[in-house]
C-alpha positions as CSV (number, residue, x, y, z in Angstrom):
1,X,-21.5,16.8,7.6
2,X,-21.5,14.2,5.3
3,X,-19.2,11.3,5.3
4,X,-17.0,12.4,2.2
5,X,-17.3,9.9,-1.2
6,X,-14.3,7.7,-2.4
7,X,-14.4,10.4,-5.7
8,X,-14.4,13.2,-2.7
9,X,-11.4,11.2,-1.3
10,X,-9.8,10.6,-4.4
11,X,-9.7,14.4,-4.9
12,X,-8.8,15.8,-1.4
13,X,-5.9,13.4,-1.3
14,X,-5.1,14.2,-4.8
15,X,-5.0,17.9,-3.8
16,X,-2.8,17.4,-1.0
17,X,-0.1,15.2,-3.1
18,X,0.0,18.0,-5.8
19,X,1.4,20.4,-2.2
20,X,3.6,17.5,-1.0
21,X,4.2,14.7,-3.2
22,X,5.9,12.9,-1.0
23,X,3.4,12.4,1.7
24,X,3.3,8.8,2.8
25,X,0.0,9.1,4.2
26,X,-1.8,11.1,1.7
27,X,0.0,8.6,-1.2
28,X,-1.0,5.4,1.0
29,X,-4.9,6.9,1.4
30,X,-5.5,7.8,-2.3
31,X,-4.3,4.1,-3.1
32,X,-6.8,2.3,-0.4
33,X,-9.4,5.2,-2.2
34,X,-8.6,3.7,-5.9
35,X,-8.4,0.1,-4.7
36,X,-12.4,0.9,-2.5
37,X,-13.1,2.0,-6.5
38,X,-11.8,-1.1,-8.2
39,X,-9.3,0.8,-9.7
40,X,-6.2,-2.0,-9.0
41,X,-3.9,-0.8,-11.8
42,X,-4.0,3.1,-10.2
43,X,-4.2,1.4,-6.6
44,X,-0.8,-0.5,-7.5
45,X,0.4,2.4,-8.8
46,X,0.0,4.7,-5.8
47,X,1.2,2.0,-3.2
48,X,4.5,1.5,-5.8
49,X,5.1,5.8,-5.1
50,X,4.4,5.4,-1.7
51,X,7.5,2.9,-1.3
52,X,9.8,4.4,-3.8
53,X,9.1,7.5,-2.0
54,X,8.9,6.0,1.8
55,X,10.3,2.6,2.0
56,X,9.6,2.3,5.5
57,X,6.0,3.0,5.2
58,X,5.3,-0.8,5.9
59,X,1.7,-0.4,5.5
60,X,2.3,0.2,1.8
61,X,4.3,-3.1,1.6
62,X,1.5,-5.1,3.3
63,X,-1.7,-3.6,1.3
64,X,0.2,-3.7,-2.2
65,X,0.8,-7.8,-1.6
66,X,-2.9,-8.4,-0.5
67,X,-4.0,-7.0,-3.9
68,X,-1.6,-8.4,-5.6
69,X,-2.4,-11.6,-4.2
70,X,-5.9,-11.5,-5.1
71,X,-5.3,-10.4,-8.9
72,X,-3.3,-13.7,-8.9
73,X,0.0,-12.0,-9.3
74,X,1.8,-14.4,-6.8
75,X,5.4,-13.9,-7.7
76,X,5.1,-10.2,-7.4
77,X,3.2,-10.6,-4.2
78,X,6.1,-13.0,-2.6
79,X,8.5,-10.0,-4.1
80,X,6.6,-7.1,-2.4
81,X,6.0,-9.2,1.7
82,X,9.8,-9.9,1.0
83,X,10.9,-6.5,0.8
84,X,8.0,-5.6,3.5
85,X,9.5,-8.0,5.6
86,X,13.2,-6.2,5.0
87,X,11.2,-2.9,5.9
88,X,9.9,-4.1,9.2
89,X,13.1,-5.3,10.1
90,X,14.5,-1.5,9.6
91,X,11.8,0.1,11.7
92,X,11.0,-2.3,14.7
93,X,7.6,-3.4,13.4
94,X,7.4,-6.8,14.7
95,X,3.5,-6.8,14.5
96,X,3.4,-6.7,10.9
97,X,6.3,-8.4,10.6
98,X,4.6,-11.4,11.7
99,X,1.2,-10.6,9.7
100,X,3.5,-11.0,6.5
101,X,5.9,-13.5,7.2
102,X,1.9,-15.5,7.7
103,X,1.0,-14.2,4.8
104,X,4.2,-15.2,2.9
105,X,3.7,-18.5,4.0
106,X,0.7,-19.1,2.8
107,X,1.9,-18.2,-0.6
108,X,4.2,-22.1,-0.6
């Protein structure tokens, strides 16, 4: 079988969302699928949901700031690794703890 498209993504993921909205996974997938496309705005979008729905999906935190960092959108960046750092602190995840606090840095 063929490895499935980002379009083919975009729509299984969709698909699931529309059973459980809520699914952190599904929510964090689709928004790695739209940022594969280009599509930041919807990418943004989808890792916002995935936090407002899950805020201890640190994942979400970590992969919203990259992007943001790369549209140039510091400030929001530094907001998002600060409450990704909060989140890591609530679950134990020293690991990515450390990969943002890095990343934070970096930002001066």
């Amino acid at each position: 079988m063929p490895h499935p498209t980002v379009m083919d993504r975009v729509a299984i993921l969709s698909g699931i969302l529309e059973q459980n909205p809520k699914d952190a996974f599904a929510r964090y997938g689709l928004a790695m699928a739209y940022a594969a496309e280009g599509k930041i705005d919807e990418a943004l979008r989808e890792y916002a949901v995935t936090i407002e729905y899950n805020p201890e999906y640190v994942p979400a935190f970590q992969m919203s700031a990259q992007t943001l960092v790369r549209m140039g959108r510091v400030e929001e960046a530094r907001e998002r690794l600060q409450a990704g750092l909060a989140a890591c602190e609530r679950t134990g995840n020293a690991h990515a703890a450390s990969e943002m606090q890095e990343m934070l840095n970096g930002l001066g």
